[in-house]
N, C-alpha and C positions, 0 to 999 in steps of 0.2 A: 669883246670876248678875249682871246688870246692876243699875245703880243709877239712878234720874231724874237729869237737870239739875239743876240749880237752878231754882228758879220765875223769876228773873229771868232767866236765859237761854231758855226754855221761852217766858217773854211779847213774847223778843225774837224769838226763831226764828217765832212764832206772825204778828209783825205782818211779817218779810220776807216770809213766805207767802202772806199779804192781799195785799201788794204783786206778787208773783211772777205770783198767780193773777187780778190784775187787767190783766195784760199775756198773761199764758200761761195758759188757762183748764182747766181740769183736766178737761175734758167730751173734751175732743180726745183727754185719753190711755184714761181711761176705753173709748171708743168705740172699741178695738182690744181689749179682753177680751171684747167683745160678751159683755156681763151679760142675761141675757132675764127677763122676768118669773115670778117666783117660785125663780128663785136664791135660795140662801144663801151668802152673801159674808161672807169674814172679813176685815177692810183692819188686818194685821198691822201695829204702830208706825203706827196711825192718825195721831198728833201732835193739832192743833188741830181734823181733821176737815174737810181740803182737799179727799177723795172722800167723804163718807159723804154727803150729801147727793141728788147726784148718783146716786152707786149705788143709794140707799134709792127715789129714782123709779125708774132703771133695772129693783130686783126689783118694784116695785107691790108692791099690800098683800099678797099672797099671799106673798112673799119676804121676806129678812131680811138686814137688814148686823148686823153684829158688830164695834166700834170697837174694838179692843184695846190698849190702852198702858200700858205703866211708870209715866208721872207722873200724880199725879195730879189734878193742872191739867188733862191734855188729857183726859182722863176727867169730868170736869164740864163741859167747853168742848162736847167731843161732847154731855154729857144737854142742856145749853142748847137749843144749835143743833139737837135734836131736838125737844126743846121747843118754841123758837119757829117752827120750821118745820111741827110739829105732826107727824112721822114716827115716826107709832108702829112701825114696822119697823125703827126700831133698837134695840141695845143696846152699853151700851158697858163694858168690861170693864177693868178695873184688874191685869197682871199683866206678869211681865217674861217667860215663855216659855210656862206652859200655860194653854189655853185654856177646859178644863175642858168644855169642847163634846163629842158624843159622838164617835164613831170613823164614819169614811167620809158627815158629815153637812154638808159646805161642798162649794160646784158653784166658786168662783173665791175665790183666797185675792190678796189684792193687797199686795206685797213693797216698798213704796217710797220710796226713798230714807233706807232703816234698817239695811242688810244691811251695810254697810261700819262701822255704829255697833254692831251685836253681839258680845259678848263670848264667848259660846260660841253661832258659828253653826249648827254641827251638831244641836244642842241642839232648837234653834229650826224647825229643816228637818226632823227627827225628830215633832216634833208636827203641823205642818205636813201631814207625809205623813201621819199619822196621823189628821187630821181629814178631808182634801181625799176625797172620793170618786173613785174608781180610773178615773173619767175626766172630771175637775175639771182646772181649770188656776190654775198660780201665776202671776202676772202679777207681775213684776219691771220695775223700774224703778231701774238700778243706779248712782243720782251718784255720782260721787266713786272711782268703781271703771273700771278699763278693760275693756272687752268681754272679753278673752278672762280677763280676771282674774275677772271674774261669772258668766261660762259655767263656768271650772274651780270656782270654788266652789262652785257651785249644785249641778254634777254630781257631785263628786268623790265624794260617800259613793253615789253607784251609787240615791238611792231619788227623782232626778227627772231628765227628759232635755230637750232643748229639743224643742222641737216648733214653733214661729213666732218668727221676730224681723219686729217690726213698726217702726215709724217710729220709735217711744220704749221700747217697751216689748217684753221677753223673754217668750214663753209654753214654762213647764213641765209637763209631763206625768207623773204620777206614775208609777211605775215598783214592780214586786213587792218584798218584804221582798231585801235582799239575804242571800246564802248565809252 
């Protein structure tokens, strides 16, 4: 499927994001998924680990993030920064589409800013509905893509529907196997 970066674009995307999230803080988008304690969250194209922090307080110890990404740079940057922050509720995963997690066991999957960078998104939204429990929500966060172009994507294979747009961020709702 997909391929990483290069590591040196990876380290540059990594320090705009520092940059980004010391002006625009990423607690603000979070706090429209309303994460609750003892969620399991999976932050789909994690990247360098902009929400896993955040999130991994949001679930407390009883919950769980799941960092998932292609390179793997940002698969060490997440064990780091779990490391030094000492959040043993996270994990972080190295993969380009399966999660290997079990079926119907993630309460909020977070979409963002990767969905316009997938090579087979179908793919990806198949697993997705395949982990999220049948009333979990995908929290999108669509750069780079226009509204009604994120909504048709998102929806078009019929297995999620929108259910909130918030100030930044798209809430989907899983939807039955389609016919």
């Amino acid at each position: 499927m997909d391929k990483p970066m290069p590591s040196w674009a990876f380290q540059g995307m990594a320090f705009m994001f520092k940059v980004r999230d010391f002006f625009f803080p990423r607690e603000d988008i979070l706090a429209e998924v309303e994460i609750k304690p003892g969620f399991r969250v999976l932050d789909f194209g994690c990247g360098p680990g902009a929400y896993v922090a955040d999130a991994a307080v949001r679930v407390g110890e009883s919950g769980r993030v799941y960092a998932l990404d292609i390179h793997p740079l940002a698969v060490e940057t997440v064990r780091r920064l779990a490391e030094k922050k000492r959040l043993a509720n996270v994990k972080a995963i190295q993969s380009d589409c399966q999660t290997g997690l079990p079926d119907d066991s993630i309460d909020v999957v977070l979409l963002y800013d990767i969905f316009h960078m997938l090579s087979q998104p179908q793919a990806v939204l198949a697993e997705l509905h395949r982990v999220l429990k049948s009333d979990g929500v995908l929290s999108l966060v669509p750069e780079h893509m226009k509204e009604d172009e994120a909504i048709a994507r998102m929806t078009s294979n019929r297995l999620f529907k929108l259910s909130r747009k918030g100030g930044k961020t798209y809430s989907f709702t899983p939807r039955g196997h389609p016919d």
